[in-house]
C-alpha positions, 0 to 999 in steps of 0.5 A: 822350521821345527819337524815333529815326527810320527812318534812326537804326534802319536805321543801327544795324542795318547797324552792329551785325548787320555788314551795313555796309562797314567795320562786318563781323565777323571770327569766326562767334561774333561775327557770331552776338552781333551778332545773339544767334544765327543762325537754324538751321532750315535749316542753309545759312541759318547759313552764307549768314548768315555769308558775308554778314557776314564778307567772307572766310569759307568752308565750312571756316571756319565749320564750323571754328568750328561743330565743331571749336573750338565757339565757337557751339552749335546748339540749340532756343530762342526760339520752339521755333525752331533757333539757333546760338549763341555757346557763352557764351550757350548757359545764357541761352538755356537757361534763358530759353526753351528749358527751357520748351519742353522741359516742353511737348514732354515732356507733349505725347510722354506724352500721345501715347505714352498715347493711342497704348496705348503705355503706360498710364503714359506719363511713366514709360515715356518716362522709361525709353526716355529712360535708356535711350537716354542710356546707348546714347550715352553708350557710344558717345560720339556717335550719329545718332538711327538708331543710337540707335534700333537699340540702344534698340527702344523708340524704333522704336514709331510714333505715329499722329497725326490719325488718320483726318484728311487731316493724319494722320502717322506718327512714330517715338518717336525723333523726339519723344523725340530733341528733349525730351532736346535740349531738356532739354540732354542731347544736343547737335547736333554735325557732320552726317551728309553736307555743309553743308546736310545736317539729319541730325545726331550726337549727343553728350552735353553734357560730350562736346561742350561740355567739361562739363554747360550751366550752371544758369541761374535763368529770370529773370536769363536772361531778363534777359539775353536781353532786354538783348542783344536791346536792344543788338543789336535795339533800339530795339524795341517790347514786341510786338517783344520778346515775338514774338522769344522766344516769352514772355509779355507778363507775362514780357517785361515784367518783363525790360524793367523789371529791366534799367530799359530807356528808353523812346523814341519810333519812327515806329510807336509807342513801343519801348525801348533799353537805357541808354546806347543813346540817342545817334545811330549814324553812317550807315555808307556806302551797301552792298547784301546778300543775305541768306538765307531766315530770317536773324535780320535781317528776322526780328529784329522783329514790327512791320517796316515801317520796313524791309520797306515793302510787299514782305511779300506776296512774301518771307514764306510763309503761316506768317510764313518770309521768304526770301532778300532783297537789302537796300540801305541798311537795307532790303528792295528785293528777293528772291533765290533759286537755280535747280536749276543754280546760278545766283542770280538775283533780282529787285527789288521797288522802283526803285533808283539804277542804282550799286545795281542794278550792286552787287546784280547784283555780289553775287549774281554773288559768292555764285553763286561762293561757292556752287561749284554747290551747290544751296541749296534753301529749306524754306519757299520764298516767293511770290517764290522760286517766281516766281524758279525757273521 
């Protein structure tokens, strides 16, 4: 069995998530196949990740691609976690992941609505407001979720959850009934409401934004897919890697491994796969440094993340497995970053580096304070580090 080392790994991902100098990509849909898709749960991540490997885009750049020529998608996927996509791999991902996550929020909302004596029949009730509300945006071609809720009342009704219990929320039938139809590929995420790191998006049927309905994709040949592309831009990677990327089962990521025959080879930490073909050594770009964003698909591309992250865990990831801003150097994670409520980027690292490094990461964070212009990214999951970083 063919062994690819620490240095092999940290060099293919420099080259191929266009992290190393030389090596960057030059469209936001490049730059998102690089890595299969860009995290999106907090929408600055998208366009921090984006800066980081295309040297001269900008906010209107990257929202040109995002909502005006749509060569990348927002949408629900691996994980039940928000990507943005290249618009060619929209079905893959459909099909692979998200198509499942839809069944399981739809019987999860017919379970709440009956519960809540909403409706004894809560399939049928769900699927009336649901038609209802395709129709409301359908004729006014795109919607906030707000203006669907004022054409269909239904969608206003509030159920209670954990009622009783220090954990107990309310939640408007739009919020659940908004990501099923998204889901389900009936809605899709257009431009926000507000500036770039605004999360309160227009709807738009699929046909509207996409130019027609996403295709129709059979689950296993998608999930064949997803896995090779994974490969390609991830591997080698470990079964558990694989299966903790999206979301699958062991059965279903296994199966997927074995369709597109991937090799097996030896790592530091046990054994993973490449696609064929994969096995021959990547050239070590020159030496480069990054800052990444909180949840950039980078560091959240692999499970098992030792041979990068070394022992820097317990101050970059918060209890729910988010990892925040990082700074990389070589392939791998030396420090953290964050911003403070008057724009500055400040950081800290973690490991001792030579002096030529700690003057490049100095200098990168300099450049993305003033790539930023005083706007304030704050992070959702903020990590251990961050904290310590703000006061």
């Amino acid at each position: 069995m063919q062994h690819i080392g620490v240095e092999e790994r940290r060099a293919r991902l420099a080259r191929r998530h266009f992290l190393a100098p030389g090596a960057q990509a030059t469209s936001v849909a490049q730059a998102s196949a690089g890595v299969v898709a860009l995290h999106a749960t907090d929408p600055a991540t998208v366009f921090l990740s984006v800066a980081a490997r295309i040297p001269k885009a900008t906010v209107a750049s990257i929202e040109r691609e995002l909502y005006d020529t749509r060569t990348v998608v927002r949408m629900l996927g691996m994980r039940r976690t928000m990507f943005v996509v290249p618009a060619d791999a929209v079905a893959v991902v459909d099909a692979a992941c998200t198509r499942a996550i839809a069944a399981r929020e739809r019987a999860g909302l017919v379970k709440a609505v009956e519960e809540a004596g909403i409706a004894k029949n809560g399939a049928r009730w769900v699927k009336k407001v649901e038609t209802a509300a395709l129709a409301a945006l359908a004729k006014r071609g795109a919607a906030l979720a707000s203006e669907l809720s004022e054409d269909v009342p239904d969608l206003r009704q509030t159920i209670l959850y954990g009622a009783g219990s220090k954990w107990e929320t309310a939640q408007t039938v739009s919020t659940r009934l908004v990501t099923v139809m998204a889901a389900d590929g009936s809605m899709i995420r257009g431009k926000p409401r507000g500036s770039w790191i605004s999360s309160q998006y227009r709807w738009y049927p699929p046909d509207v934004w996409l130019g027609a309905p996403i295709e129709d994709v059979p689950v296993d040949a998608a999930r064949i897919e997803l896995a090779r592309q994974w490969l390609v831009s991830y591997g080698p990677g470990s079964t558990e890697d694989l299966k903790w990327w999206t979301g699958w089962t062991l059965g279903e990521t296994r199966k997927a491994l074995a369709a597109i025959e991937a090799i097996e080879v030896g790592l530091d930490d046990g054994a993973g796969f490449v696609v064929p073909g994969d096995d021959a050594p990547v050239k070590a770009p020159k030496a480069w440094v990054a800052l990444l964003p909180a949840l950039d698909p980078t560091p959240m591309g692999w499970k098992q993340r030792e041979w990068y992250l070394g022992s820097h865990a317990p101050a970059l990831f918060d209890r729910s497995g988010n990892i925040g801003p990082t700074v990389w150097c070589d392939g791998r994670i030396v420090g953290g970053w964050t911003q403070r409520k008057d724009g500055a980027v400040v950081h800290r690292l973690l490991e001792r580096v030579s002096a030529s490094t700690a003057s490049a990461v100095k200098k990168k964070a300099a450049q993305l304070e003033e790539w930023l212009g005083g706007v304030v990214v704050t992070s959702r999951f903020p990590s251990p580090l961050e904290r310590e970083l703000k006061t």
